[in-house]
N, C-alpha and C positions, 0 to 999 in steps of 0.2 A: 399635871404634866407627866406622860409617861416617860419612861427610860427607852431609846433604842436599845435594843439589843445588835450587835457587832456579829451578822453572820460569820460563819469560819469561813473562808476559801481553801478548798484542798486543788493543789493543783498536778493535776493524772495526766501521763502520757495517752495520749489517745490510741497509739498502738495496743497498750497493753490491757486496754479494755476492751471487754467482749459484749457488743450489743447486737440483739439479735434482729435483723430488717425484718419488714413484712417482705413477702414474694414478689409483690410489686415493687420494691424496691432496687431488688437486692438485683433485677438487670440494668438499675441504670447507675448503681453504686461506684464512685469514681476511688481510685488508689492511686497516688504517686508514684515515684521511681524506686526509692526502697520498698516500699513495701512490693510493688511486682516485683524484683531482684528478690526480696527474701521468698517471695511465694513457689520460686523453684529452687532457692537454696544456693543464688549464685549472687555476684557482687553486683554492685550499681552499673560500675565499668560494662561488664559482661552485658548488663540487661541494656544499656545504652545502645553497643554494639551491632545488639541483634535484631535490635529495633532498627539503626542506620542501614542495614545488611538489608533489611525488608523480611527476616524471619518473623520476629515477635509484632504485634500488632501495634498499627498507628496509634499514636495520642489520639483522643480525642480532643484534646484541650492541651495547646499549646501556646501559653505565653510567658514574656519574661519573668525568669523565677516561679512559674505555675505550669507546669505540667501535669494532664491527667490519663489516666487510662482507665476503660469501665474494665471492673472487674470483674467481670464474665466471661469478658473475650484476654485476658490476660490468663482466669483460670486453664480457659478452655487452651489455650497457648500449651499452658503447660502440662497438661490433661494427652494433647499428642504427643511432645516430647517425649513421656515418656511412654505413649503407647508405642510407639515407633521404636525405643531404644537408644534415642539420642540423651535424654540426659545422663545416663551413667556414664558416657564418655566425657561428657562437659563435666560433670560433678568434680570426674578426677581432674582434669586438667585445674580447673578454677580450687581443689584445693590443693594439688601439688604448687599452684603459684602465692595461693595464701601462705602457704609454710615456710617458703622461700624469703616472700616479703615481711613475715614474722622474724624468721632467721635473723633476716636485714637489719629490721627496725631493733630487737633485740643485741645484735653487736652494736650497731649505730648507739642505744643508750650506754651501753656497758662500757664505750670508748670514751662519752662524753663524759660519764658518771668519773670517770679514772681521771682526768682534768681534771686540774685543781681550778678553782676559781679565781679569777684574777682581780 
């Protein structure tokens, strides 16, 4: 009788791994909402937005809780904002309101932390 051996599971963020597609791929590669929101350095809200506004590009794939967009037509999105010059004004806005809502959340703890616990 042999011994199973107990693979390990390592369990990895799929974002933070970098696998390279073939070229045939890599046009029909689908990405969610964060990752298109991080792909031009703006928040989900924002990438939500622009997509409702009709700027950034249709989902391809939209259902509940599964939303997709190919990522081609997201790069390529953001490939004209900024040839055009619009994202360095969205940059600052979206981080002047992250600092804000840092601010926020940052007194919001500092107040609760000061409460004693009941």
């Amino acid at each position: 009788m042999t011994k199973k051996s107990n693979p390990t599971v390592v369990a990895a963020d799929e974002r933070s791994m970098s696998v390279a597609l073939p070229a045939a791929l890599a046009a029909v590669q689908l990405v969610d909402g964060p990752d298109a929101a991080a792909t031009g350095g703006v928040s989900l809200s924002k990438w939500h937005s622009e997509v409702a506004a009709g700027r950034a590009p249709a989902p391809v794939i939209r259902e509940h809780r599964f939303t997709r967009w190919r990522a081609a037509d997201v790069i390529a999105y953001w490939e004209q904002r900024a040839a055009n010059g619009t994202s360095t004004r969205a940059s600052a806005l979206v981080a002047d309101q992250a600092r804000k809502a840092s601010a926020a959340a940052q007194a919001k703890r500092s107040a609760s932390a000061a409460q004693p616990v009941a």
